[in-house]
Structure formats: C-alpha cells, structure tokens
TILUMLUM-201757 format. One record per residue (C-alpha): x, y, z; residue in one letter. Coordinates in steps of 0.1 Angstrom, whole numbers, padded with zeros to 4 digits, always signed. Example, Ala and Ser with C-alpha at 12.3 -4.5 7.8 and 13.67 -1.06 7.14 Angstrom:
% TILUMLUM-201757
+0123-0045+0078A;+0137-0011+0071S;
END
This chain:
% TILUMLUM-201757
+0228-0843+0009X;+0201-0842+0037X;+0212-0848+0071X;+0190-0863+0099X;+0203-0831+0123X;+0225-0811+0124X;+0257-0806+0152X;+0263-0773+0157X;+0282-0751+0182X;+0249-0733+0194X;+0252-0719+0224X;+0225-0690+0239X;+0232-0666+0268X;+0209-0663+0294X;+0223-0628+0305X;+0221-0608+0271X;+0192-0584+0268X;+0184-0604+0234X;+0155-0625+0234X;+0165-0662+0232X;+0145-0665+0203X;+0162-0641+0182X;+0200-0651+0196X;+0187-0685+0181X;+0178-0673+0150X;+0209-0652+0145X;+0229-0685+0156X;+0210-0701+0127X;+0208-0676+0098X;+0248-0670+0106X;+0252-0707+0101X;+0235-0705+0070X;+0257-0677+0058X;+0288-0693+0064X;+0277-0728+0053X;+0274-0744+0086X;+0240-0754+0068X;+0234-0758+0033X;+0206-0757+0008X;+0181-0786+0015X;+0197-0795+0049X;+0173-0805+0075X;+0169-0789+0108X;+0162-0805+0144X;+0127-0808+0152X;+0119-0781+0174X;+0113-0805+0205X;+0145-0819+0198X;+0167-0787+0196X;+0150-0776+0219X;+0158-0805+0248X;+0195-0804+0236X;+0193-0766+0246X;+0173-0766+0276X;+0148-0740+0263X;+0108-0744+0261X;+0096-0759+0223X;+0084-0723+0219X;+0115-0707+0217X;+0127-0730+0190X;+0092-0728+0170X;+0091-0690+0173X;+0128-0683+0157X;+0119-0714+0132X;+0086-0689+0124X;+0108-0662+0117X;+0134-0681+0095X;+0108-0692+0073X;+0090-0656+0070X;+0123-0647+0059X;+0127-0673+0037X;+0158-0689+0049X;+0137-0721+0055X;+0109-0739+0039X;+0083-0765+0062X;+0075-0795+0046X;+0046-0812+0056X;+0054-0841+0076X;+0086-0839+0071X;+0102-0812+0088X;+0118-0780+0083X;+0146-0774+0060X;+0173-0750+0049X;+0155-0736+0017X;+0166-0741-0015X;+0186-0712-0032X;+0205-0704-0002X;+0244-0703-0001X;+0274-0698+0020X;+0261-0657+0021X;+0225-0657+0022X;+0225-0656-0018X;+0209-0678-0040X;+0227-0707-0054X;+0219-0698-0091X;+0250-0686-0107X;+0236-0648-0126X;+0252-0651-0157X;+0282-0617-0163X;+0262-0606-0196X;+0252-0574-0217X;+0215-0570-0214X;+0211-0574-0249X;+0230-0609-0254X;+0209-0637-0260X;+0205-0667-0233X;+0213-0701-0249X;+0189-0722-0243X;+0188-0761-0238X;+0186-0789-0217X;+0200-0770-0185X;+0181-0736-0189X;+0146-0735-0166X;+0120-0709-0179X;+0106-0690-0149X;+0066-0682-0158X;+0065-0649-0140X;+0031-0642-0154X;-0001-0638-0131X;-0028-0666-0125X;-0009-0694-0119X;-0007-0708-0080X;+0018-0728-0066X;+0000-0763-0069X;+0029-0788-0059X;+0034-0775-0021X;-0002-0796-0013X;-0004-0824+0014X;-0003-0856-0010X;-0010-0873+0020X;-0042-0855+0025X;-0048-0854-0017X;-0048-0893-0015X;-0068-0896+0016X;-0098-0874+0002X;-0099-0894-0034X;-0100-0928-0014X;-0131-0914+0003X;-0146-0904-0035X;-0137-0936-0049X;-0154-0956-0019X;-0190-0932-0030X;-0212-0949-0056X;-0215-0924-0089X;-0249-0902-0088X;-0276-0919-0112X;-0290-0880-0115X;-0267-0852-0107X;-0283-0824-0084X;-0279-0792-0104X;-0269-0770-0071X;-0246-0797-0065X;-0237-0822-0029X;-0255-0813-0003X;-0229-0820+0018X;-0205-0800-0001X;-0229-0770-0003X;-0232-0770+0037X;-0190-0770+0037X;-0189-0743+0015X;-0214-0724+0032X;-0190-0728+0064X;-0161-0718+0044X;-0174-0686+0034X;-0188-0676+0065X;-0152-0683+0083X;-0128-0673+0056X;-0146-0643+0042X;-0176-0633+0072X;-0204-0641+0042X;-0237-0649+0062X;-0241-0679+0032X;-0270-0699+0035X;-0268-0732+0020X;-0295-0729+0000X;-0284-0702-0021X;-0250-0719-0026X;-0243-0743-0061X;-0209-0758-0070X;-0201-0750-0100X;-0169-0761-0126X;-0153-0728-0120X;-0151-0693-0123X;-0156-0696-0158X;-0184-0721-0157X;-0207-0700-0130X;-0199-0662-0148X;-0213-0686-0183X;-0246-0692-0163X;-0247-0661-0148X;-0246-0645-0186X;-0271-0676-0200X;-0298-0666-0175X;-0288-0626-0171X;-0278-0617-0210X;-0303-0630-0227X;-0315-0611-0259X;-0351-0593-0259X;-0369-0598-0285X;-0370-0562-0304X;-0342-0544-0279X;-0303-0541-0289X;-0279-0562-0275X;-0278-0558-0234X;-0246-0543-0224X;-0220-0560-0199X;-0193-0541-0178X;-0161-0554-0173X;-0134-0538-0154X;-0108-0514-0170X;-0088-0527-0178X;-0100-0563-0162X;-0105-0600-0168X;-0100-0605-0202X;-0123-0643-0199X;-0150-0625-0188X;-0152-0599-0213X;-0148-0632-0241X;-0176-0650-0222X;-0199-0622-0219X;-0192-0618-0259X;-0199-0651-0268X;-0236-0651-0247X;-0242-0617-0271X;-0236-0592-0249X;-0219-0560-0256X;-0189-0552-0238X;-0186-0518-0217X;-0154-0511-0209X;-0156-0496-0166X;-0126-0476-0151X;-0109-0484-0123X;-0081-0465-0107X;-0060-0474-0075X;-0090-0482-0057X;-0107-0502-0080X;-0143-0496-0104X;-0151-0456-0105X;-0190-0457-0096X;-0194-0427-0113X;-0181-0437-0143X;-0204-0462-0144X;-0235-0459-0173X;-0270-0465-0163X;-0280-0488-0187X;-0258-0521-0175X;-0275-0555-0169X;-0245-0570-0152X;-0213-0557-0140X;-0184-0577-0134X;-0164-0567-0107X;-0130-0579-0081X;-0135-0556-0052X;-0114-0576-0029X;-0080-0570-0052X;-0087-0553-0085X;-0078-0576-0117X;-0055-0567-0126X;-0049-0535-0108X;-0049-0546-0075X;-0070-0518-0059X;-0095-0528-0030X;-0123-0511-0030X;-0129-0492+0000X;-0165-0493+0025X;-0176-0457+0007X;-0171-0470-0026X;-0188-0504-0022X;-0221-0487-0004X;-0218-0463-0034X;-0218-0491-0058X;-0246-0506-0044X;-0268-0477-0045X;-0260-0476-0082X;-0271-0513-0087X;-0304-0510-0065X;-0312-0477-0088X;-0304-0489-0125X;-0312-0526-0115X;-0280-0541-0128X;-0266-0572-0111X;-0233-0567-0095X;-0211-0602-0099X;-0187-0603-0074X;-0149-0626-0083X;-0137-0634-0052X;-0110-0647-0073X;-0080-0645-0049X;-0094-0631-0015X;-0079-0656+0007X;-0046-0640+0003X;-0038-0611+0022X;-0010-0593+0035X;-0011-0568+0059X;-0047-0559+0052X;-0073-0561+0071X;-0100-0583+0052X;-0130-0563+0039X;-0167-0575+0040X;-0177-0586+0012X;-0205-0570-0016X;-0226-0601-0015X;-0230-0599+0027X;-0236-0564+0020X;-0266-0568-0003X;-0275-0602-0019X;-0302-0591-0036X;-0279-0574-0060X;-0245-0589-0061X;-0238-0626-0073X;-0204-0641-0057X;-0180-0664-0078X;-0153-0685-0057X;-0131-0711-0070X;-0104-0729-0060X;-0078-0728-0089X;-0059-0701-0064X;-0062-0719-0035X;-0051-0749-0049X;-0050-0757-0083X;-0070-0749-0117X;-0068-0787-0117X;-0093-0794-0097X;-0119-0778-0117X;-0143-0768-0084X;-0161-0736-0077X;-0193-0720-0063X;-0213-0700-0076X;-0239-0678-0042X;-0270-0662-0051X;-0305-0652-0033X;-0340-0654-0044X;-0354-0669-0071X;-0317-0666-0094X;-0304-0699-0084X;-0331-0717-0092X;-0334-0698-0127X;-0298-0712-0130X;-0298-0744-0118X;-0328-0746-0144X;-0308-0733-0172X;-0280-0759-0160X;-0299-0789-0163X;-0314-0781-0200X;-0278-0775-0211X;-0267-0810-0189X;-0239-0787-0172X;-0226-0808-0141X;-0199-0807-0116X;-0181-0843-0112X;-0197-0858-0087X;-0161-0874-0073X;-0148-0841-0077X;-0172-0829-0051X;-0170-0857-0025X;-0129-0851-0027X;-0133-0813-0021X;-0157-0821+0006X;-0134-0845+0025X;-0106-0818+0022X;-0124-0793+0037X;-0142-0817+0066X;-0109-0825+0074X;-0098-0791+0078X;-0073-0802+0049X;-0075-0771+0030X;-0075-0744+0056X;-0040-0757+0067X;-0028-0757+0030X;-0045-0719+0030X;-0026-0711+0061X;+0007-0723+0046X;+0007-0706+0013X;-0005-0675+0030X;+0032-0674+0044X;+0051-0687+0015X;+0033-0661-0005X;+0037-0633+0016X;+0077-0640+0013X;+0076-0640-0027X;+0059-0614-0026X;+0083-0595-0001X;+0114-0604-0027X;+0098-0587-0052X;+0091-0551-0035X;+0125-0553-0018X;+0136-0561-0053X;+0125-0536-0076X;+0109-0507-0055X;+0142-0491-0046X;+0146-0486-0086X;+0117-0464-0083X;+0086-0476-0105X;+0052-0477-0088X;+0043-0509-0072X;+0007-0515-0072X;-0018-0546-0054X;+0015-0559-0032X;-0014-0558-0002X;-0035-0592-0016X;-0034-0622-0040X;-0005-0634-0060X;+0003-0609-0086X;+0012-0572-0085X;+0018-0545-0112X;+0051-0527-0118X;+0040-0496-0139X;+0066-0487-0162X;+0067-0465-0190X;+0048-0477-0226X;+0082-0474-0246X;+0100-0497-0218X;+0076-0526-0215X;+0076-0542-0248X;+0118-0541-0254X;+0119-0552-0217X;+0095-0586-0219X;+0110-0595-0246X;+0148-0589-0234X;+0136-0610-0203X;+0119-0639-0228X;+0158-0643-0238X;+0169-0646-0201X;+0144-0674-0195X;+0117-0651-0176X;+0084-0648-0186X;+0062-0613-0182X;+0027-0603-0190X;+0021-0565-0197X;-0006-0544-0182X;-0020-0537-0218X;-0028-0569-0227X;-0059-0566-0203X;-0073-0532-0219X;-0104-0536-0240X;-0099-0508-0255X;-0065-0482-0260X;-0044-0488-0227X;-0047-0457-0198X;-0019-0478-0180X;+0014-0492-0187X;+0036-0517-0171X;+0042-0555-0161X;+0018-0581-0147X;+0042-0599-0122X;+0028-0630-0107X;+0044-0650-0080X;+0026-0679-0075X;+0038-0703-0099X;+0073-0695-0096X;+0100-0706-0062X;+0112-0682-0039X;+0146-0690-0056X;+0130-0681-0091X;+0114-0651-0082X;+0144-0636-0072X;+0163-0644-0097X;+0137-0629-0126X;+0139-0596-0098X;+0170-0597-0110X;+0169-0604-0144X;+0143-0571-0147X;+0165-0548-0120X;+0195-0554-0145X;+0172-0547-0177X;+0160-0516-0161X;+0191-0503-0155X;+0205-0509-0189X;+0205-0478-0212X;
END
C-alpha cells in the first residue's frame, strides 16, 4: 500500500538544543522503527511537511538528505520520496534470513531471487525513463548518416569534451576526442594501430595489470601481442616493476581493477617518466572514476601528459552496458591513425546512439542520474564495510567505483562462493583475474547491480559463512 501522506504525531521543540533537522529525522526513523511507516510508504513533499510544521523547506530537505544517506528512504524521480524497500517495524530488512546450518542447501524455485554480487554490473533501472524517452524522440526525429564520421558527432564530441573537463578536470580538446562502441571497442583500436607485428621482430609485448582486466589481456592476445603480467599493490601498478621493453601498458589509476588502489601524484609522475623513456603508450581506463566516496578526485594521466597516455571512458557504469557508447581521447597524429584504421575495418558508433547520448548530456540528463547514484552507491557500499569489517578481513578499494575486495584466506574462498551459490548469492574471487599464479586471495564484491535490501542480505549470508567452522 502507498499512501498519498502520511498523518503523524510529529511534533518539534523549539527549545531543545537539537537541531530541528535532526529532531525531525529522529521523529521519522522512530516511526519507521515502530511501523508508523512501512516499506514503500510515501512521504510528504518536503514543502508540504514542511507548511504543516511551520519550519523553512530546508529543514525538511536536509533531514530527508540524511534519511536517504542512511538508507531509510529512496527518491524517486518525479515521484517523491519513499520509505525504502527492506525496511521493517525495527529498522531490519523485510527478508525473512532463513534459521539454517551453513552447509544446508537453499531450495530453489519460483520464490527464491539470485542476488549477482559480482563486480561490473551498475544499477541500470534507477534511470529517468522520462528523460530516456525524451532523448530517443530527439534521435528518431535525425535523418540516419549517409557516411558515418569515424571520430564520431561533432556535436557529441564537443559534449564529451565538456564532460571530461567538468567531471574529471581533463583539458580535452574536441579534436582529439572519438566516440567509440566502448571500452572494448576503443582498447581493440588502440591494439590494431599500437600492436601491430614488425616484420622480422617477436611478438610486441602488452602489460596488463596484476592481477587486472581480464578483456584486456584477451583483446591484446587476439591482436598478437604478448601478455606481461605488471604488479600492483595497494596503491595500484609498481613502476618499478615495470620492464623496458613494453609498447602499451594498460592501466586504472583512478581505482585499481580489481584491487582498488589509486595511484598516488609520486607514482603517476613516476610512471610517466618511465613512458617518456622506454616510449610505451600508457592507456588510461577511466572505467569507473565518476564514483567516489570520500576521496578527493585525482588528476588524471592523460591531463598530465597526452603525449603518452591514451584515455578510455564509457558509459556502461554510469549507466548501462546497454547503451553501447564510449570515447576513446588521444593527441597528435594517433587519432587520426585510428580513425583511419576504423574506417578500413567499417567500425562505427550508431549514429542514433550518439544523438540520444548527446541529448542526455545537453540536457544535463546524465549529470543528475551521476549525482543520484553517487548517493545510492555510497550507502551499498556503506552496508557492506559496516557488514563484514568488524569480522576482521581486509577491506580493500571501499574509497571509489562499485566493487571492493574482501581478502580472505586461499583455503576459504572457493568452499565459501560456492556455500553462498546455494544461498542464492553470487561471488567472484580475486584469482579469477590473475594471469598468472594468484599473489592475492579473496572475494570480488560488487554492489551495483544488486538493492540495498540485497546487499545486505548477501552481507549476511557471507558474515554467517565466515563464522561457520
């Protein structure tokens, strides 16, 4: 049941030393508690509640702010605010935990959910349909190209010039910008153009992160490179680890794949140092940089030496994989080697694609979806290192992106996934992204694809595991 508002005793005192705004959200999280409010009950708007209580709207907004951070609430666009799903008369969630042996086996049917705790996946369905529809009326209204540009819209380019240079302080100009398919689609250029076999030399040699982004290593391969495992440790890639003999070097400074190290100012000026003296080309996967939480944002390589770093974007985090959109940002004469290489292999971006993405972003469309799921995110994310960090394992990358590592002992992570598979909850293991014998052990945990509701019930599902003999 979803009420138009709700008619409570709330009633704030002028006198107390207590903020109004947090006497209001106590009032509210206490009604939650006891059931005052249920699950998917919606709140007053804040200029309503706010009349009926003879406060300023920012009072309301504010204490609404915090109830969401918390995750007592959820916005939906449009719509209003609303008591979040998974909350019950004590702040619990409304999924009944099953009283079982951590061995037992789940049944599983029509009523069982899996919850897909594995990394990579974003949390698609939370867009603004009403934005989604507006921006592929404005495509369909656009004739289709009769000879797709190779670098892609112009239009679109200048907007995702823009976007960089807001979201991530990149001095981008448009002309060194192309829209690509992807991540996957730009790192396959970059290793067409980059990778190519001399006639009479071995194989050139790629690095890839250690452990790191298993579809780059597989795309490097299939160009004919030879894959060169790099080390990385809590900060991301060791520079001097690094051999001297690498044409390209794949890299995720802003949050370590899957690691989640950032690399530090020293480190990246070190790593450029080591590209301007061997020659290699750094590519830079800004896979999941828009996410951060409590971090200051770092500059990225590219503004710190485009002669030498390539930067990949996409926006299968920021949105969905669905959309099939990224950008590919290089100087000089590589993007026009690339866009040359494109059009002999008829490589293309969809040109209604591009004039949707375009529309989202001119609109402003997308930086309000970034700015919502920067929240939400930041509150799954919270469940699981209030969840499972007491127990003691180290949490790593909880500072960025949607994914962190628990690391966990080798004998423990294998029986564990696999206990959890039965429970419903699905887990990716740190070793699956090792090239070569794993230095690291533990769990891949991503929280983008799952609900705040889910999360914390697979928390749960793993705190129990772990504390089964």
């Amino acid at each position: 049941m979803v009420r138009g508002h709700i008619d409570l005793p709330l009633t704030l005192d002028r006198s107390s030393p207590v903020p109004l705004t947090a006497q209001l959200a106590d009032l509210l999280r206490e009604a939650m508690r006891t059931g005052g409010l249920r699950a998917g009950e919606r709140l007053p708007s804040s200029r309503g509640l706010a009349s009926v209580l003879g406060v300023s709207r920012t009072v309301v907004m504010v204490a609404y702010q915090q109830l969401y951070a918390e995750g007592w609430v959820d916005g939906r666009h449009g719509s209003g605010t609303y008591v979040a799903d998974g909350v019950d008369h004590g702040g619990r969630t409304a999924r009944r935990e099953r009283r079982e042996r951590p061995g037992d086996r789940v049944r599983t049917g029509p009523a069982d959910r899996v919850i897909d705790m594995r990394p990579g996946r974003p949390w698609a369905s939370a867009y603004d349909m009403a934005a989604w529809r507006r921006a592929w009326r404005a495509a369909g209204a656009l004739p289709p190209d009769d000879f797709p540009d190779p670098y892609g819209h112009p239009r679109l380019r200048e907007l995702l010039a823009e976007h960089l240079r807001r979201a991530r302080a990149v001095p981008v100009s448009v002309e060194d910008v192309m829209v690509t398919r992807g991540t996957g689609n730009g790192l396959d250029l970059i290793a067409t153009v980059l990778l190519r076999p001399r006639p009479g030399e071995p194989p050139p040699r790629a690095g890839v992160e250690e452990p790191g982004y298993r579809k780059a290593r597989g795309i490097f391969a299939a160009r004919g490179a030879e894959i060169v495992p790099c080390p990385v440790d809590d900060q991301g890639v060791i520079v001097e680890a690094l051999p001297d003999d690498l044409r390209v070097l794949y890299t995720t400074p802003a949050h370590q794949y899957p690691m989640g190290g950032r690399l530090p100012i020293p480190r990246r000026e070190r790593l450029l140092a080591w590209a301007r003296r061997t020659g290699a080309i750094l590519v830079e996967d800004d896979y999941d940089a828009e996410f951060r939480y409590d971090v200051a944002p770092l500059p990225a390589l590219y503004g710190l030496d485009p002669d030498r770093v390539v930067l990949l974007g996409s926006l299968s985090k920021s949105l969905s994989p669905d959309v099939g959109l990224g950008w590919l940002v290089a100087s000089g004469g590589l993007l026009d080697l690339i866009a040359k290489v494109r059009e002999e292999l008829t490589d293309r971006t969809p040109g209604p694609v591009q004039a949707a993405v375009a529309t989202l972003l001119e609109r402003g469309d997308l930086d309000r979806h970034l700015r919502r799921m920067r929240l939400e995110y930041a509150r799954r994310r919270a469940i699981i290192v209030e969840t499972l960090g007491p127990l003691g394992p180290v949490v790593r990358g909880d500072t960025a992106g949607l994914h962190v590592v628990i690391e966990l002992p080798a004998e423990v992570v294998h029986r564990l996934v696999e206990r959890a598979r039965r429970h419903g909850v699905l887990l990716d293991t740190v070793d699956r992204h090792h090239h070569g014998t794993p230095r690291v052990h533990g769990l891949v945990l991503g929280y983008g694809s799952a609900s705040q509701a889910d999360v914390r019930h697979a928390c749960t599902v793993i705190r129990r595991l772990l504390a089964a003999p």
